[in-house]
MIVEXPA-905942 format. One record per residue (C-alpha): residue number from 1; x, y, z. Coordinates in steps of 0.25 Angstrom, whole numbers. Each point is the difference from the previous one (the first is absolute). Example, Ala and Ser with C-alpha at 12.3 -4.5 7.8 and 13.67 -1.06 7.14 Angstrom:
% MIVEXPA-905942
+-----+-------+-------+-------+
! num !    c1 !    c2 !    c3 !
+-----+-------+-------+-------+
!   1 !    49 !   -18 !    31 !
!   2 !     6 !    14 !    -2 !
+-----+-------+-------+-------+
***
This chain:
% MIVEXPA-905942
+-----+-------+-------+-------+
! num !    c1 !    c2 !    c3 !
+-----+-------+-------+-------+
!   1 !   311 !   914 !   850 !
!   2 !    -6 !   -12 !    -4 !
!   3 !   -14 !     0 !    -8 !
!   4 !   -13 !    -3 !     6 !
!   5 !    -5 !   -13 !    -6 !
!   6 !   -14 !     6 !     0 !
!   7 !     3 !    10 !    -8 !
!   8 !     6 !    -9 !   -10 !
!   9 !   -11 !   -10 !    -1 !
!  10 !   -10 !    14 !    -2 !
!  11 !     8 !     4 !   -11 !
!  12 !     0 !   -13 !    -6 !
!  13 !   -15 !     0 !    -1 !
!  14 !     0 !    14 !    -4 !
!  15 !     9 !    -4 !   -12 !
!  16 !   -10 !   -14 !    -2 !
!  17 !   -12 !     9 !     0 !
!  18 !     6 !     9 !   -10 !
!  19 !     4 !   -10 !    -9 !
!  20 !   -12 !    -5 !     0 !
!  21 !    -8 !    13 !    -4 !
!  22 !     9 !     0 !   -10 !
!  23 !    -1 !   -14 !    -6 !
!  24 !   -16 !     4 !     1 !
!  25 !     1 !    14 !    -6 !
!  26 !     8 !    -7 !   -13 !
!  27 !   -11 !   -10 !     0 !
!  28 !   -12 !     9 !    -1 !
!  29 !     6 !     9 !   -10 !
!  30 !    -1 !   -10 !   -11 !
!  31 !   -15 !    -2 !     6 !
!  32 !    -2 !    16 !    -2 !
!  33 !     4 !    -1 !   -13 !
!  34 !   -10 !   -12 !    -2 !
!  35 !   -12 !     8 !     5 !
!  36 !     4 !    11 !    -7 !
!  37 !     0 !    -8 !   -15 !
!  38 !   -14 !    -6 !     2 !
!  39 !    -6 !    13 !     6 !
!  40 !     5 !     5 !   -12 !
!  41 !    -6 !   -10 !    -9 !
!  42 !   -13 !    -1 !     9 !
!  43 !    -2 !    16 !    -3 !
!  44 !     3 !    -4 !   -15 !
!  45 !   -10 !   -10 !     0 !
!  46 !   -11 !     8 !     7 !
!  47 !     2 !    13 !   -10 !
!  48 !    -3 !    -9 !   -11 !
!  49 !   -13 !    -7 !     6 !
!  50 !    -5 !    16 !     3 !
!  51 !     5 !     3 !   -15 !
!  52 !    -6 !   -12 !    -7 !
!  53 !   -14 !    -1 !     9 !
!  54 !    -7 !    15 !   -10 !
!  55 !     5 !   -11 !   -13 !
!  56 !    -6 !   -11 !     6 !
!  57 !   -14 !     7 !     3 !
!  58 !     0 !     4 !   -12 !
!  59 !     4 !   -15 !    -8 !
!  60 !   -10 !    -6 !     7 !
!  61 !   -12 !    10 !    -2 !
!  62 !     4 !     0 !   -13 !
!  63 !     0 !   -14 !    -2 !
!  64 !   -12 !    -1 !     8 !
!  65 !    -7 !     6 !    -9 !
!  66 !     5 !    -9 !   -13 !
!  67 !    -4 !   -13 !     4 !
!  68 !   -12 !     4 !    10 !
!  69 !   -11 !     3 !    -9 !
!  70 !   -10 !     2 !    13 !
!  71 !    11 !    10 !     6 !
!  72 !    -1 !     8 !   -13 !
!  73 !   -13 !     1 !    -1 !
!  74 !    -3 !     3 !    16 !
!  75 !    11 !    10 !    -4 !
!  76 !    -7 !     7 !   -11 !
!  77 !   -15 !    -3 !     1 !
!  78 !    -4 !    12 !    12 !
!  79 !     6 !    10 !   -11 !
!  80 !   -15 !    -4 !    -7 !
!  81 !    -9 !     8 !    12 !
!  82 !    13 !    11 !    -2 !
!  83 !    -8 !    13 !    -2 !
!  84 !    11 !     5 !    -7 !
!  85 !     3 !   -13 !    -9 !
!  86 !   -14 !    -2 !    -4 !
!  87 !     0 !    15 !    -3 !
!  88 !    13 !    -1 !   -10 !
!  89 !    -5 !   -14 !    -7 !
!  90 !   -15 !     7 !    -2 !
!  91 !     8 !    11 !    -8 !
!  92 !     8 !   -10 !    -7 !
!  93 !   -11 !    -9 !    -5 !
!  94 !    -9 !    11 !    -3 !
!  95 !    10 !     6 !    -9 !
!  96 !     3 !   -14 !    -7 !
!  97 !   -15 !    -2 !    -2 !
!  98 !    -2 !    13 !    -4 !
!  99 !    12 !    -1 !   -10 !
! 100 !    -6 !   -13 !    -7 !
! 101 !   -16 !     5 !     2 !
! 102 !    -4 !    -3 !   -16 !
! 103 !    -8 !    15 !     1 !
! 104 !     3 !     2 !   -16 !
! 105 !    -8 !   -12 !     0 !
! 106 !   -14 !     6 !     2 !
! 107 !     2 !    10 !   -10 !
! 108 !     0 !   -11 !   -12 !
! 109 !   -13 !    -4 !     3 !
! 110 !    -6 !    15 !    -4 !
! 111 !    -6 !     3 !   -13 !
! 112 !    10 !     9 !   -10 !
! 113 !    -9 !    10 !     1 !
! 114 !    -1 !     2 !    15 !
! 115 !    15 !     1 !     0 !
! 116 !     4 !    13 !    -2 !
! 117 !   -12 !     3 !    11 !
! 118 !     4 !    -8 !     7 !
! 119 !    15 !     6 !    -1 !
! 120 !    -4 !    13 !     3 !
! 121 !    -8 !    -3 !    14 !
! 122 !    11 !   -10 !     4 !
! 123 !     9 !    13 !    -2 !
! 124 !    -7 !     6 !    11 !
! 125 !    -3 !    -9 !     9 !
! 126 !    11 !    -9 !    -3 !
! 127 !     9 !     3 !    12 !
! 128 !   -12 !    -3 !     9 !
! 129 !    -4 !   -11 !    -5 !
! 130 !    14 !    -6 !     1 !
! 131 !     3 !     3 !    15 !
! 132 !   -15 !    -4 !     3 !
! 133 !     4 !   -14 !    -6 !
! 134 !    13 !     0 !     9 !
! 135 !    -7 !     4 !    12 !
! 136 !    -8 !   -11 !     0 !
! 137 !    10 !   -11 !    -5 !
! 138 !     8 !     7 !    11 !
! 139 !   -11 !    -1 !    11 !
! 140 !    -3 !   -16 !    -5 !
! 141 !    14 !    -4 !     2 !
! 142 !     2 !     6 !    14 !
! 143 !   -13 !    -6 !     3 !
! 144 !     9 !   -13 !    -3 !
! 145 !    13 !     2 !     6 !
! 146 !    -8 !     4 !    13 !
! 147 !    -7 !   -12 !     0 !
! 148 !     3 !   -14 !     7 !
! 149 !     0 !    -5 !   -16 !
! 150 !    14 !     6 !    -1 !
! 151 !     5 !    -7 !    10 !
! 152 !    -2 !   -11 !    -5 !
! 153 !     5 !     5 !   -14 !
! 154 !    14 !     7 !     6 !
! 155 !     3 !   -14 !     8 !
! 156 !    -3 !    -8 !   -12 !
! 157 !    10 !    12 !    -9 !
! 158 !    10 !    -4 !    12 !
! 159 !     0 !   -15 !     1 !
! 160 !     2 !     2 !   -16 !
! 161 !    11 !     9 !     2 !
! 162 !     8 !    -8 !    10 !
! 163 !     5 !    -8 !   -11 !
! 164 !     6 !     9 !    -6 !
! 165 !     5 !     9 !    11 !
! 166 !    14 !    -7 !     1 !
! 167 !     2 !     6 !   -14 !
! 168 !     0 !    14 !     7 !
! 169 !    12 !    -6 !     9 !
! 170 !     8 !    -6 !   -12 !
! 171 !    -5 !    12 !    -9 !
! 172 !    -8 !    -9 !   -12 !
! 173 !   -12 !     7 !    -5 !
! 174 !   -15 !    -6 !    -4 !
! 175 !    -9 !    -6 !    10 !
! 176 !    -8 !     9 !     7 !
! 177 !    10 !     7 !     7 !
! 178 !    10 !     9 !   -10 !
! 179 !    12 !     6 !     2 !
! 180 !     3 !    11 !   -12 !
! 181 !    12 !     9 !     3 !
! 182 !    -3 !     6 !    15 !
! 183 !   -15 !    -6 !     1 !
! 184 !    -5 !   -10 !     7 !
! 185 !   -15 !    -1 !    -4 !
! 186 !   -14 !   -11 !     1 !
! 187 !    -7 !    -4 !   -10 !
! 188 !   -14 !     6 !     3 !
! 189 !    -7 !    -9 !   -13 !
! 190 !   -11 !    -8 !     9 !
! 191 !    -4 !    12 !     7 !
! 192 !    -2 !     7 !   -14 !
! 193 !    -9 !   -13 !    -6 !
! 194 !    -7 !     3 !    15 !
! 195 !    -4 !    14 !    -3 !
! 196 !    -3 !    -4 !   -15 !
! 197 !   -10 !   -10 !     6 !
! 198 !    -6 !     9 !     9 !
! 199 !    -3 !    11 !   -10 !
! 200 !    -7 !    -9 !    -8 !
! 201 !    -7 !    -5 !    10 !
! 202 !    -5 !    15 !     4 !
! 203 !    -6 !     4 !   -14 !
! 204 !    14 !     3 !    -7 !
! 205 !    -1 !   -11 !   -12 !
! 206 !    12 !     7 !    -8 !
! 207 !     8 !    -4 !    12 !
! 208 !     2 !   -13 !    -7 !
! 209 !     6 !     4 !   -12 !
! 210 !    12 !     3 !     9 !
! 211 !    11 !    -9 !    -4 !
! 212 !     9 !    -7 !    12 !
! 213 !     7 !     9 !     6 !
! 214 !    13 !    -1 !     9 !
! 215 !     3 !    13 !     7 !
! 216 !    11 !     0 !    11 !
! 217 !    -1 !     6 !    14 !
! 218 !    14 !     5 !     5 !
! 219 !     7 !    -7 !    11 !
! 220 !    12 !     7 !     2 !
! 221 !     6 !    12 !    -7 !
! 222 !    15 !     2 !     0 !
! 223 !    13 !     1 !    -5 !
! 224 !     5 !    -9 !    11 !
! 225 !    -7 !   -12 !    -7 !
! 226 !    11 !    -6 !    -8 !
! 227 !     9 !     2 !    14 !
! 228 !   -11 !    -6 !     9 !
! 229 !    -3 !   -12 !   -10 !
! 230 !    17 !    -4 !     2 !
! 231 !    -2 !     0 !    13 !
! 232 !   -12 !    -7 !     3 !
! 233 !     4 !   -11 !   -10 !
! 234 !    13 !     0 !     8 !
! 235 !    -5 !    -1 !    13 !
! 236 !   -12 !   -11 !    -8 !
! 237 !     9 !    -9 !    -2 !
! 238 !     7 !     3 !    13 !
! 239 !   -14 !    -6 !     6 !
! 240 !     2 !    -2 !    15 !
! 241 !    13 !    -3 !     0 !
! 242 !     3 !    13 !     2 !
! 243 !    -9 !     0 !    14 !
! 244 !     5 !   -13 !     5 !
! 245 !    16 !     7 !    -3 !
! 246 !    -3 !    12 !     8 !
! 247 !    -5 !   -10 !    11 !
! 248 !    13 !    -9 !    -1 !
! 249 !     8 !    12 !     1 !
! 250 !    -7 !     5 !    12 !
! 251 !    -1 !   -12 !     6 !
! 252 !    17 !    -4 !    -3 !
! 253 !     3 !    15 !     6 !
! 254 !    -8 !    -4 !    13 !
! 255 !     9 !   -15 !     2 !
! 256 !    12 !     8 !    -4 !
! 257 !    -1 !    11 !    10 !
! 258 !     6 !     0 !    14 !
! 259 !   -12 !     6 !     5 !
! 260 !   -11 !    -7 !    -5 !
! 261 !   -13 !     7 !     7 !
! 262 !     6 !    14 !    -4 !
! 263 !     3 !    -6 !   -14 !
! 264 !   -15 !    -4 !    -1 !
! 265 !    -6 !    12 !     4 !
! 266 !    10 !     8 !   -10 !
! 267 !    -5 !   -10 !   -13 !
! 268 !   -13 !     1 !     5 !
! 269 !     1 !    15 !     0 !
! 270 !     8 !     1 !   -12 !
! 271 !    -8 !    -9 !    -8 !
! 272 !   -13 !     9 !     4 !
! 273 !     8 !    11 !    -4 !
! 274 !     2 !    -5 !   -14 !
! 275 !   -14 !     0 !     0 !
! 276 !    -4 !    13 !     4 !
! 277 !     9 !     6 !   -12 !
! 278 !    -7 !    -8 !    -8 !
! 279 !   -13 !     4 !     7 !
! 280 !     5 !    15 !    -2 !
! 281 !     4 !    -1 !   -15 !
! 282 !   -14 !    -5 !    -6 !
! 283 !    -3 !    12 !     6 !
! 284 !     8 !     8 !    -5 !
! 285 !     1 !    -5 !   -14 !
! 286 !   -16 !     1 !     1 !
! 287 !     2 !    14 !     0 !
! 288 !     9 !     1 !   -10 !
! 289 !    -8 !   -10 !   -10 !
! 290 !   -11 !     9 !     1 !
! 291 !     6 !    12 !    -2 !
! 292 !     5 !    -4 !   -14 !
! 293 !   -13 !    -6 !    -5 !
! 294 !    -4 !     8 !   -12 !
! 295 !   -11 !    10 !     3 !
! 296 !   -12 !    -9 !    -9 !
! 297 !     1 !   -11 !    12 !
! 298 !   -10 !     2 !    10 !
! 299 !     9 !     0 !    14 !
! 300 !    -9 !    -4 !     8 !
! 301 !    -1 !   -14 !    -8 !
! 302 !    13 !    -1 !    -1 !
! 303 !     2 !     1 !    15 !
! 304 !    -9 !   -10 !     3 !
! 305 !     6 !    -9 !   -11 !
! 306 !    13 !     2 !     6 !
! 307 !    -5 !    -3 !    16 !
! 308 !    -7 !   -12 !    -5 !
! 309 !    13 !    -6 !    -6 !
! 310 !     8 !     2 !    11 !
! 311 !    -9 !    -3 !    11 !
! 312 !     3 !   -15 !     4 !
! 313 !    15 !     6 !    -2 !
! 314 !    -1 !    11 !     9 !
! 315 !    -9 !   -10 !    11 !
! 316 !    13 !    -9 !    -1 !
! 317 !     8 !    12 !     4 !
! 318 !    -8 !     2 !    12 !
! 319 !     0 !   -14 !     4 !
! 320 !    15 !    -1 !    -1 !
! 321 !     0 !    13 !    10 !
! 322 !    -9 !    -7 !     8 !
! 323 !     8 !   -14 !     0 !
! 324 !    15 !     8 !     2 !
! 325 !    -6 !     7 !    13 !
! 326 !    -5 !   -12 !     6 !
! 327 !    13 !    -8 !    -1 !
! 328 !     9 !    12 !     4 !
! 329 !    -9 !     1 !    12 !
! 330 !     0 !   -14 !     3 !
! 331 !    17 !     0 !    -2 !
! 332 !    -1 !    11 !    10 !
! 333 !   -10 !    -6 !    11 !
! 334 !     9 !   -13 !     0 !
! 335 !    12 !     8 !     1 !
! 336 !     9 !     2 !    14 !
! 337 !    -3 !    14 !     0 !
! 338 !    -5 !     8 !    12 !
! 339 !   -13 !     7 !    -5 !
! 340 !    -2 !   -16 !    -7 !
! 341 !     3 !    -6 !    14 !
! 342 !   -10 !     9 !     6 !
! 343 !   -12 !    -2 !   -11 !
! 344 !     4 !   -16 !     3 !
! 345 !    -1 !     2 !    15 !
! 346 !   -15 !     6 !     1 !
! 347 !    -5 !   -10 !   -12 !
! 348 !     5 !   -11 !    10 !
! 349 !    -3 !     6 !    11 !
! 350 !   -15 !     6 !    -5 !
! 351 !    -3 !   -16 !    -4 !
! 352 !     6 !    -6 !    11 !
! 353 !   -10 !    11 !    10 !
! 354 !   -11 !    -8 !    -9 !
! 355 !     2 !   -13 !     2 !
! 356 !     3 !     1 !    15 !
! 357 !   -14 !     7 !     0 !
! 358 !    -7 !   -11 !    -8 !
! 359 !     7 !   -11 !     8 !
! 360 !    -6 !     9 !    13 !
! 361 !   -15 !    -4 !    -5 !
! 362 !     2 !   -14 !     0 !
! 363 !     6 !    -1 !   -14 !
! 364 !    13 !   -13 !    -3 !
! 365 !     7 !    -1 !   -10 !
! 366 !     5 !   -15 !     5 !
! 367 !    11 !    -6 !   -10 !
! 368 !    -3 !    12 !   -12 !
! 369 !     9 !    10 !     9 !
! 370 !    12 !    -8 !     0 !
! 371 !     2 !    -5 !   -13 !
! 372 !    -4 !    14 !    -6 !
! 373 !    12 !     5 !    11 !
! 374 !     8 !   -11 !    -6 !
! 375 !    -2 !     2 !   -15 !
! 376 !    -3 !    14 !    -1 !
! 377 !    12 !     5 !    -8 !
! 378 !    -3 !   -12 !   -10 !
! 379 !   -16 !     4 !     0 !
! 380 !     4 !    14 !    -2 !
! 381 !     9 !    -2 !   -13 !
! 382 !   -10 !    -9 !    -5 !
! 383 !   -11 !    11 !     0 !
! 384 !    10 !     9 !    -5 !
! 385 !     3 !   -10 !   -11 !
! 386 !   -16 !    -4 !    -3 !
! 387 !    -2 !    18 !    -2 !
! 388 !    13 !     0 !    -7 !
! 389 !    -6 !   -11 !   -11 !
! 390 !   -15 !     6 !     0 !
! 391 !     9 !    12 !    -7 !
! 392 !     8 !    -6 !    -8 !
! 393 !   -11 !    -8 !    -7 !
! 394 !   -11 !    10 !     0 !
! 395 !    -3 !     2 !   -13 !
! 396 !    -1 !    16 !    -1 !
! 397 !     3 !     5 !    16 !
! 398 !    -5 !    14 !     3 !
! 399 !     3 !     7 !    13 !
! 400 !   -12 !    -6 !     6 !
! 401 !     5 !   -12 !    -4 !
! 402 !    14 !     3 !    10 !
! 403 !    -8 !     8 !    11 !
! 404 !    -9 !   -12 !     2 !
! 405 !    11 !   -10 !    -1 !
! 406 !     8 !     5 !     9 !
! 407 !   -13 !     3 !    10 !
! 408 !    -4 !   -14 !     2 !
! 409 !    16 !    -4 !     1 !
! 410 !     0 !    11 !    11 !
! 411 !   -13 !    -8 !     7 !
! 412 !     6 !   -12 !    -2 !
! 413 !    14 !     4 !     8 !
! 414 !   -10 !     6 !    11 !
! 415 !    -7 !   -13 !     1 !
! 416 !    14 !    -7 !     2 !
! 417 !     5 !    10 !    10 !
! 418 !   -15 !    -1 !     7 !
! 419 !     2 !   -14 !     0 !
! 420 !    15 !    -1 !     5 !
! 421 !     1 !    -5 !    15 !
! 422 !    14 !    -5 !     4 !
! 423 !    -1 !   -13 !     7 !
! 424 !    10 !    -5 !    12 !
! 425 !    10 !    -8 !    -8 !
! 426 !     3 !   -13 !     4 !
! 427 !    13 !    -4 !     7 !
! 428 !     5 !   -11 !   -12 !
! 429 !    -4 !    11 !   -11 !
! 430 !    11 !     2 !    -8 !
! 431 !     8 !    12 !    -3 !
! 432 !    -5 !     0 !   -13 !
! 433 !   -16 !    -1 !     2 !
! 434 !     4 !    11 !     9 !
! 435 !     8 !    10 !   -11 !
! 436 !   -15 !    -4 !    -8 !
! 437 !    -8 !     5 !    10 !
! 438 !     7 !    12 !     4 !
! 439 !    -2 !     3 !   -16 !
+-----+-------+-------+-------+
***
């Protein structure tokens, strides 16, 4: 029985058709593997901008406060209305006075034969007499630190300082900030000649016999100095290289990855995480710092010392939190995904109910509404671009800083979707004016 021409022409197609899945199956294969090697690399890349971003806050906090004397000294200068700090330094000083008070002195002036009276009533009210003289040297410098005159002395001590804090980061002594063994300590010497000047002033005259003196405030206490001091010259000379990696890398795992929205949101997310962690380890290391201070050192100084060091670091943090949430959230508004269509649709939708309603009363946009129709992916970018900069370049962004960037870019996206009304296009347009529109 002879064959059915049809049948032979279907199975020939049959057999076309299959060879031709298969010559595009053996094509896509290497095409997988493709996709898998840079999502490989893309993931690599990403890790290391989240791993590098906690180094990089802390290189450039720390070499803000090298080379910006004015961000050291708005760093330090509120510990001087401290309650707690201008409690510590009036201990300190008053003991340093007390120390060099030239109190033998006044007993060279009586007569050999009063002496031994003399000795013997001194005997008695010796011990009052002594911690009378304290109490009011003690109540004269408080009376100072709690004025607005020590102030001005603790930003002067400061501004002295800053020269010689990078010695604390490469661990050179002298200047007015030391380093001796697990100490990190300010030389409280202008305060001292303050005091001494004051007690003169108030009916004290032996007060001048005091020599200068230079007593030391602590700073920081403990045996993780010498650890910290590596690091910190480390990541020094680092200086914002280190930032400006972690931004490469992420920026490199984005271009690299199939993906490129998802990739976004997960740098964003991962490099907000890596601050967190650092976020949650000043924390913790806050805890275990006080903890080992010796009980002399008055905690509650030592905690705000410590707070004030680390408050511009810990604002960075928080800005980075802020800045990672914000792109991640963009990434994902911009995305192809359902709940992301549907947040697009009632922002369109909301705006487009606005403008229909201001057109109703008599409002025309004439030419604005096409050309914003026309450009309005370019103008969008370019806001996105001009909020992208004003970050970038900002000299110390906080989250206020990020919330209030990314607002007005939000206002001015509404503004363009406000203004977008599709024109009729005309019959000569090309296909490429209308590709622009359509964008």
């Amino acid at each position: 029985m002879a064959a059915d021409p049809s049948d032979e022409r279907e199975l020939a197609e049959l057999r076309e058709r299959i060879a031709l899945l298969e010559e595009r199956e053996q094509r896509a294969a290497p095409r997988r593997e493709h996709h898998r090697v840079r999502s490989f690399f893309a993931v690599l890349l990403i890790v290391l901008a989240s791993v590098l971003t906690p180094l990089g806050v802390v290189a450039a906090w720390s070499k803000s406060q090298v080379t910006d004397t004015d961000r050291f000294v708005a760093t330090m200068a509120p510990l001087a209305s401290d309650p707690s700090v201008q409690n510590a330094v009036t201990n300190r000083v008053t003991g340093a006075v007390m120390e060099q008070l030239p109190i033998s002195q006044l007993l060279n002036d009586i007569a050999p034969a009063d002496r031994p009276l003399l000795d013997a009533a001194l005997g008695k009210v010796g011990p009052a007499l002594t911690s009378g003289l304290t109490g009011f040297v003690h109540d004269q410098v408080l009376r100072f630190v709690q004025s607005d005159a020590f102030a001005a002395v603790w930003t002067g001590v400061l501004r002295n300082a800053h020269a010689a804090f990078d010695k604390v980061l490469t661990g050179q002594g002298g200047g007015a900030v030391r380093v001796e063994g697990d100490t990190v300590s300010l030389d409280l010497g202008p305060v001292v000649a303050a005091v001494k000047e004051r007690l003169v002033a108030n009916g004290l005259g032996i007060a001048s016999k005091i020599p200068e003196v230079h007593t030391d405030y602590t700073l920081v206490q403990s045996d993780s100095v010498r650890k910290a001091q590596t690091g910190l010259r480390l990541l020094d000379l680092a200086g914002f290289w280190v930032p400006v990696l972690a931004l490469l890398c992420a920026v490199g795992g984005v271009a690299l990855a199939v993906r490129r929205r998802r990739a976004t949101v997960g740098a964003a997310l991962g490099m907000a995480a890596g601050a967190g962690v650092l976020g949650i380890g000043l924390t913790v290391f806050r805890a275990v710092y006080l903890d080992k201070l010796p009980a002399e050192v008055d905690q509650a100084a030592a905690m705000a010392v410590y707070d004030t060091l680390v408050r511009y670091l810990r604002a960075a943090i928080r800005m980075l939190l802020a800045l990672g949430v914000v792109i991640a959230l963009a990434a994902w508004l911009t995305g192809a995904g359902r709940r992301a269509g549907w947040v697009r649709h009632l922002w369109a939708s909301g705006l487009g109910a606005v403008r229909q309603a201001a057109e109703g009363i008599g409002m025309r946009l004439g030419p604005v509404g096409p050309f914003v129709h026309r450009w309005k992916g370019w103008l969008g970018w370019g806001a996105v671009a001009v909020a992208a900069v004003v970050v970038l370049t900002w000299s110390y962004p906080t989250v206020g800083v990020v919330l209030w960037t990314a607002l007005v870019l939000l206002l001015v996206l509404a503004v363009l979707e406000f203004l977008d009304t599709p024109a009729d296009r005309p019959r000569d347009e090309s296909p490429a004016d209308g590709k622009a529109a359509a964008a």
